[in-house]
N, C-alpha and C positions, 0 to 999 in steps of 0.2 A: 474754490476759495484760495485766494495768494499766498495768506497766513501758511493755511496746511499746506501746501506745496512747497511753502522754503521752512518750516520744519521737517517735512519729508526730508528733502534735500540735504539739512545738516545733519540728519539722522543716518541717512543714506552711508555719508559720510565717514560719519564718525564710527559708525558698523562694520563699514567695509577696511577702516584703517585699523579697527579694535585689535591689540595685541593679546596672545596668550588666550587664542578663540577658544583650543581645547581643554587647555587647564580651566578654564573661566566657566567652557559651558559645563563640565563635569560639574563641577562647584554649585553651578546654578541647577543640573538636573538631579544633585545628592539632595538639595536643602528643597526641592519640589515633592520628592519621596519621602522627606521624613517631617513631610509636616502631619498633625496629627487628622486631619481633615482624608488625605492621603490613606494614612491608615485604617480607618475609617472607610472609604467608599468604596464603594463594590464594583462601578463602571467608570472608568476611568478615560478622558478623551485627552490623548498626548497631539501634538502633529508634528511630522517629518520634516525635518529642517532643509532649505534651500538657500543656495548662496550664503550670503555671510550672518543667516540666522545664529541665534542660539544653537548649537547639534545636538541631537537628541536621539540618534538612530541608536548609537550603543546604550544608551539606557533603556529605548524602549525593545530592544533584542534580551538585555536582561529581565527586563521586567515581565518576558513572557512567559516563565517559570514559575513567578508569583502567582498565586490565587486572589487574582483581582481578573475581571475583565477588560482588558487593553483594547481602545477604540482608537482609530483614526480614520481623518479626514479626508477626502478627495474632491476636487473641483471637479461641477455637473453643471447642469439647469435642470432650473424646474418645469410644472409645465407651463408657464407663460417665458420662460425663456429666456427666466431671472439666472444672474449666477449664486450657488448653493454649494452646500459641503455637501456631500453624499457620509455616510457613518458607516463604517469598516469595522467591524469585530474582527480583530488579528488574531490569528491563535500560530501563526507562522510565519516569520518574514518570507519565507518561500511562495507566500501567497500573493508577492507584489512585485511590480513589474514597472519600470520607467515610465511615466505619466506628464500630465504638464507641466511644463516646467523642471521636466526628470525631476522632477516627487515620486516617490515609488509610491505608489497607488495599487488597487486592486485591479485586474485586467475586467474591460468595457465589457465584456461579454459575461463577467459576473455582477456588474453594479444591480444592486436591489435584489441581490440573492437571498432570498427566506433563509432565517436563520442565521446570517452572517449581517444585513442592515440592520444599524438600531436606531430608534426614534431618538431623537433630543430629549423627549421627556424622561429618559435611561440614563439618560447622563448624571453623575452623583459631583464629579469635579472635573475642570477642565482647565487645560494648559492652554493659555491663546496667546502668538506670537504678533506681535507689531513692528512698526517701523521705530514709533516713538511715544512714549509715558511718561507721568509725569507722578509727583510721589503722592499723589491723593489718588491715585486708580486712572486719570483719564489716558485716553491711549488713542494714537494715532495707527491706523491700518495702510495698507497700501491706496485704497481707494475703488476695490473693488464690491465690495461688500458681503464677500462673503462671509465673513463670522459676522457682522451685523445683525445679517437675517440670521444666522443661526443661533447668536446667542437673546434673541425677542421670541427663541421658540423654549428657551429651557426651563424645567422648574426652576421656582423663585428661589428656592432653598438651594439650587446648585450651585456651588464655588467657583471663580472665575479668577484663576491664579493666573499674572502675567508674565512670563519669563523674559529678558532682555541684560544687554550691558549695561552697566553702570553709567558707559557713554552715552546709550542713546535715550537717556534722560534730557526734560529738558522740565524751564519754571514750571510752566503751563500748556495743557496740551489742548487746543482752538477745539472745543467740544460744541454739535448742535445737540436740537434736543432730542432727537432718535439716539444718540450716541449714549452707550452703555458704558458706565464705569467700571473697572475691576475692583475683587474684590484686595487681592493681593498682588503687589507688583516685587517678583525677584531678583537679583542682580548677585553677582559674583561678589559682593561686598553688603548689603543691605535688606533687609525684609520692608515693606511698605505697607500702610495699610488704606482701605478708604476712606476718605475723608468724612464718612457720614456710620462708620460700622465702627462696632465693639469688638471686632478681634483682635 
């Protein structure tokens, strides 16, 4: 679709020019910690930032101290040969290793390891990164689909907080009808909510 490829594009943009990446993404991963949803849930799905994402490696090294369950992501397939997140239960950054896209990931030779996978339905809140959002929840991904299919796997009641700049806001984000709104959209300046929810 044209739409979503030149908001990608200004998003791209405007991400990659965003000033004050590391003040800004602190900012946005203190006010993702202290929501009360946060303190609250037990399993917790962060993801590893690449390129000019939000960063979030230093918060989710701190947060491994906390008595929460700390998950993250890595890109697999399934077995039709879809692409998928794979679910990482971290309990050490020592446990990851340069991956796609040098994402530090879990090494290939542990994916699906009993006791370290967790199901989607585990999941209590989750941090999901885009290209671009909009301030009612809709959110534009890269175009791969992997949190797609992972977030049409999660309980109904799980949180879907979206973290991003301020910049790669835009009016409206070209939403079909497979596409999943957030519940919460973050920014270094802003909290958001969905356009259809009472939080």
């Amino acid at each position: 679709m044209i739409e979503k490829t030149i908001q990608r594009r200004i998003a791209y943009d405007a991400r990659n020019s965003q000033p004050n990446k590391n003040e800004f993404s602190q900012i946005i991963c203190d006010k993702f910690i202290s929501q009360a949803v946060y303190r609250q849930a037990n399993t917790i799905l962060w993801y590893l930032h690449c390129r000019s994402e939000v960063k979030t490696l230093d918060s989710v090294i701190k947060q491994l101290s906390q008595p929460k369950k700390i998950v993250i992501p890595y890109c697999t397939k399934d077995q039709n040969n879809q692409n998928k997140l794979g679910l990482w239960w971290l309990e050490d950054i020592a446990e990851l290793v340069a991956g796609t896209w040098d994402i530090l990931e879990p090494p290939k030779n542990r994916w699906n390891e009993l006791g370290k996978e967790i199901s989607p339905k585990e999941l209590d809140l989750i941090m999901v990164p885009g290209v671009s959002f909009d301030r009612k929840g809709g959110r534009l991904g890269n175009g791969a689909g992997y949190y797609d299919r992972l977030l049409q796997q999660v309980r109904p009641e799980t949180l879907l907080t979206a973290v991003c700049f301020e910049s790669q806001l835009c009016d409206k984000v070209t939403m079909e009808p497979h596409d999943i709104y957030m519940d919460i959209v973050l920014t270094e300046s802003n909290t958001y909510h969905r356009r259809d929810s009472g939080l």
